[in-house]
Every structure is written in structure tokens, then in C-alpha cells.
N, C-alpha and C positions, 0 to 999 in steps of 0.2 A: 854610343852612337855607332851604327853600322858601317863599312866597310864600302868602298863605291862597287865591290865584287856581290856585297850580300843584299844591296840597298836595291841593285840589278835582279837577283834573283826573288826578291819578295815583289817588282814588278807586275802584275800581268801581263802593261801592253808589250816588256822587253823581252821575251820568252824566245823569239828565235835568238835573241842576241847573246842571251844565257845558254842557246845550246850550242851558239858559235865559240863563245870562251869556254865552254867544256871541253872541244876541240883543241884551242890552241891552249895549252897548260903557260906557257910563260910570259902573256898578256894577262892571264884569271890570276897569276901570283902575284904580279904587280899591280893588280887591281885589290889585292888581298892586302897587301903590305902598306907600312909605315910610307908617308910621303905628302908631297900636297900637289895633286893630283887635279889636271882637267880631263873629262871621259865625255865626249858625245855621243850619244847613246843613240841609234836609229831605234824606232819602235817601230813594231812587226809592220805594220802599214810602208815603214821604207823598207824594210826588207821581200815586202811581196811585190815591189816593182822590180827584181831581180830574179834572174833563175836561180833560185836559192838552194838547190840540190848541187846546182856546180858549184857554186861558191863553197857550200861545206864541203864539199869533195876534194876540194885543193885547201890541204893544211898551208901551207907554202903563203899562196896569196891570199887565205884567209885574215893570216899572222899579219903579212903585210897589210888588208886593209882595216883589221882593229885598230895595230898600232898608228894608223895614219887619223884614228878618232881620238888620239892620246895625246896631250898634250903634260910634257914635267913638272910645272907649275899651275897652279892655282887661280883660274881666273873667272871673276863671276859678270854678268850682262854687264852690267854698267860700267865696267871696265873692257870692254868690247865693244864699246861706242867709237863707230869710224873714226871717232876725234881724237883717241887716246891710242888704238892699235889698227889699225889694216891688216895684220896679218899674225896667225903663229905657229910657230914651228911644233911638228908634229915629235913624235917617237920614231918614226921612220927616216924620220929627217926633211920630210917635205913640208912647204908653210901651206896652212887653209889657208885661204881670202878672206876676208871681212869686210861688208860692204853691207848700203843702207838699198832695199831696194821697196821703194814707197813707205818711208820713214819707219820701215821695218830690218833689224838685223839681219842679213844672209851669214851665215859660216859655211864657203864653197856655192856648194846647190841645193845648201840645206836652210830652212825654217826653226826656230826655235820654238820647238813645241811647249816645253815647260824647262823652266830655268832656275839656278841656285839649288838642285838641291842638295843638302849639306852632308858630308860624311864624313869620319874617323879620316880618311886619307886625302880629303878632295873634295871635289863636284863635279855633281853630272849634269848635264843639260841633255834633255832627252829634243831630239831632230825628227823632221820627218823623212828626210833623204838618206842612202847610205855615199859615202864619201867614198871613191875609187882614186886611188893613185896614183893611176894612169893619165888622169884627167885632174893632176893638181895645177891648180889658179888660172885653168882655162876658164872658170864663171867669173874670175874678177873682170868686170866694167872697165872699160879705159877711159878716162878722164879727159 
């Protein structure tokens, strides 16, 4: 079974997201590596609502906003039902939101394009949005 780093690059639609971990070497390692692994993966479609020349241009904030798609543990949709979690903590140290918006999952500002899919280290759930971490759990709904 692949790799959540190699399952990324045999993608088509994750291709800018594959040249954004070429960039940061020590998010592609631990995408590489032994672990049980959650990865939201933006597919190019969220990456071109961004100016995406700046973004890869700062290593720096790049790092910073992979890892905030990173989550250490293993968690697949159904276990991401508002009922079970609200919220989880990133690799950065910031939590995503989790919330139902018209009986559909949000993670942040993000859509769940395609979900579970399985790898040697983890799963990814590939998103339409990219997650900034500047703006962590300002989309969660208040109650």
C-alpha cells in the first residue's frame, strides 16, 4: 500500500500540492514515514483561489500551512460526525472546526471532496479549500 506522500503524487488533481511538499522537505518526510496519519489534501481547484506563486515563495508559511492540513492521528469521515468530534488538532498546534453545514461535513472552510482514502501511514481526504492559519476556527458557527 502507498505512502500518503506517494498516494499524493500519483494524484493528478493534487499536483500543485505535490510541488508545495517538494518545497517543504520535512512535512514530504513525514508524509513518507511510518505513523497513522490524517492529510487534507486541497486539490489544485483550492489551490488556484490563492496566489499560489506567493505562497510557494515563503518556505516559512508554506511549512506552516501544510502542517495545519496535518493532523497525528488517524481519523476517517465517520468519525468526524459533529457528534463524535468538533474539532482537531493540527501539527502546527492549531484545532480545524468541524461542523455540519446543510447536513454536509465542513473541516474549517473546507468541503470534503473525496474521503477515506487508505494508505501505508494514514488517510487523506482530499478538500476543495486550502486551510490558512491565520484564520484558524474563525468558520466554526456559534451555537
Amino acid at each position: 500500500m502507498p505512502t500518503i506522500m506517494e498516494t499524493i503524487a500519483a494524484d493528478p488533481s493534487l499536483k500543485t500540492l505535490k510541488k508545495a511538499l517538494d518545497i517543504v522537505a520535512g512535512v514530504r518526510k513525514r508524509l513518507e514515514s511510518s505513523g497513522t496519519l490524517t492529510f487534507f489534501a486541497p486539490n489544485d481547484d483550492a489551490f488556484a483561489r490563492l496566489n499560489v506563486d506567493q505562497v510557494l515563495g515563503d518556505s516559512a508559511k508554506l511549512a506552516d500551512i501544510l502542517n495545519y492540513h496535518l493532523v497525528g492521528e488517524k481519523h476517517y469521515k465517520e468519525e468526524m460526525d459533529v457528534k463524535n468530534l468538533d474539532a482537531l488538532v493540527t501539527e502546527l498546534g492549531k484545532s480545524l472546526s468541524i461542523y455540519l453545514d446543510e447536513n454536509e461535513i465542513m473541516i474549517d472552510n473546507a468541503h470534503l471532496v473525496t474521503t477515506d482514502i487508505e494508505c501505508s501511514n494514514g488517510v487523506i481526504h482530499i478538500i476543495d479549500n486550502v486551510f490558512l492559519p491565520q484564520h484558524s476556527g474563525w468558520y466554526e458557527t456559534l451555537a
